[in-house]
C-alpha positions, -999 to +999 in steps of 0.1 A: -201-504+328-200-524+292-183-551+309-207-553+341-237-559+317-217-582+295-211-601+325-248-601+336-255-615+303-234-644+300-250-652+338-284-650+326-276-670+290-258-695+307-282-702+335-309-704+313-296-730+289-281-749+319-318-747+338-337-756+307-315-782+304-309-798+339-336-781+351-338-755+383-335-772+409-311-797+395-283-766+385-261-754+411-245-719+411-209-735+407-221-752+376-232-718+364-205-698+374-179-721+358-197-723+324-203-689+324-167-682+339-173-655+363-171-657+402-200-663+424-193-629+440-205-619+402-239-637+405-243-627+441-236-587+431-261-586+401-288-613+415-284-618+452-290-651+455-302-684+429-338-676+436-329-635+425-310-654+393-338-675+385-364-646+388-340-625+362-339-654+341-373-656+339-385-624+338-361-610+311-383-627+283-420-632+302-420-595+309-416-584+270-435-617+254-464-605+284-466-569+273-466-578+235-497-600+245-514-572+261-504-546+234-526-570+208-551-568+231-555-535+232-550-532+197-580-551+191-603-536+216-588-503+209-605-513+170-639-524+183-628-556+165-630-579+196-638-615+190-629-650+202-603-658+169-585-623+175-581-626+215-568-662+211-545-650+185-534-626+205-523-644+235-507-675+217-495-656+189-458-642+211-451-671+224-452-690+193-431-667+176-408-666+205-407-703+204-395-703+167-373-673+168-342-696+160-324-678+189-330-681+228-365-684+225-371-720+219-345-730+253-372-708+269-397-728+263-386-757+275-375-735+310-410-728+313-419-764+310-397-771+338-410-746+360-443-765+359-428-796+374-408-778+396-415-785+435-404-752+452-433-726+463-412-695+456-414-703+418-451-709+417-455-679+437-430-660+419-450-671+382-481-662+395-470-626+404-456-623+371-486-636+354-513-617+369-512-588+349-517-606+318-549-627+335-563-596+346-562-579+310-575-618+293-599-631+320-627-606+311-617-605+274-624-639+275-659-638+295-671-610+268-663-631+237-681-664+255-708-647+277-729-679+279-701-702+293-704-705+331-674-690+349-660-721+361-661-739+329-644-711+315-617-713+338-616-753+327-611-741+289-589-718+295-566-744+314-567-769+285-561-740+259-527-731+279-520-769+276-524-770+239-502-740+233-477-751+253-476-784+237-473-767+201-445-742+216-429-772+229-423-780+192-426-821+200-415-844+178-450-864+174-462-833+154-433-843+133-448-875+130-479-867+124-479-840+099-507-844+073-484-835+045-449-822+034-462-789+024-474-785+062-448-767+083-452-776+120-419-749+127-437-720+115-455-695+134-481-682+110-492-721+099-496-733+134-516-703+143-538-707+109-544-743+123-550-743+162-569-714+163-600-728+148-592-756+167-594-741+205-624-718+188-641-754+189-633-761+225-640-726+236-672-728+220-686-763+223-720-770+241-719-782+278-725-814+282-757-825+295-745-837+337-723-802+333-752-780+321-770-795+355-737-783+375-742-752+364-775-742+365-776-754+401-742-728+408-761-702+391-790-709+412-767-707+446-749-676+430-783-658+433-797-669+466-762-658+479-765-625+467-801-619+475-794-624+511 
């Protein structure tokens, strides 16, 4: 039994640093299997196929960084202490830790920057399954901390917030570059939280723009002649 899940181990290590690397669809089971030196019969037994190995991949850190995510949540609602820093905190806090662990966590990230560029339906699918837990815990978090933003700019803010985190996680050189000073640590968890999160407070909370407050006064004026019919 020890060696079956030693096995399954080295699989899932090795395809994930081979598919952060070369990327999914670029990474063929024999490459894995030889790395990882087990048979395919190995990789069939424990995953069933690539697309079951890619899944386990996957899941085996999303599922854990996900409920840590939603754990802070409830934390904070469980507290009364609610508010816009806190639930931002709480969902880019994991992976930035995750993506400074010093271990697996950072050739994670860059996997899940390749599953955005990615071309096969199955993974999308797949990532919104996965996901939709998490987006049904932070959707209405969200719409109770901002309560005047219109839904579908919301939704717009939210996309560029994702964006900006998983720029940071990336851990690019530019920031690097552009560092303000040497006492600045752009590798540590705690100072890029202390830092962005004011930052995507601003976005979150910045007034509409004048042609976009038009937008949406005219789909809040729709919104209620639907519903009144």
């Amino acid at each position: 039994m020890a060696e079956a899940s030693d096995t399954k181990e080295r699989i899932l290590d090795t395809a994930e640093r081979l598919f952060a690397e070369r990327g999914l669809g670029q990474t063929s089971l024999r490459q894995i299997t030889s790395q990882a030196e087990v048979n395919l019969a190995a990789v069939n037994y424990h995953f069933g196929s690539k697309q079951g190995l890619i899944k386990a991949v996957l899941g085996r850190r999303l599922e854990p960084l996900n409920r840590e995510r939603i754990r802070r949540l409830d934390r904070l609602e469980r507290a009364g202490e609610l508010t816009l820093e806190g639930l931002i905190e709480a969902f880019i806090g994991p992976p930035l830790e995750l993506s400074r662990d010093g271990g697996g966590g950072s050739r994670f990230v860059r996997l899940m920057g390749r599953t955005y560029t990615e071309h096969a339906s199955f993974l999308h699918d797949h990532m919104r399954q996965a996901n939709e837990g998490l987006v049904s815990r932070f959707k209405p978090a969200f719409r109770q901390v901002l309560p005047d933003l219109p839904k579908g700019e919301l939704y717009w803010r939210l996309h560029f917030m994702v964006g900006v985190m998983s720029y940071v996680m990336a851990g690019n050189d530019m920031m690097q570059v552009l560092a303000a000073s040497r006492s600045a640590n752009p590798d540590e968890p705690r100072e890029i939280i202390r830092r962005v999160v004011p930052f995507l407070v601003g976005g979150l909370r910045a007034p509409l723009p004048p042609e976009l407050q038009e937008e949406a006064s005219e789909a809040g004026t729709t919104e209620v002649a639907a519903g009144s019919g």
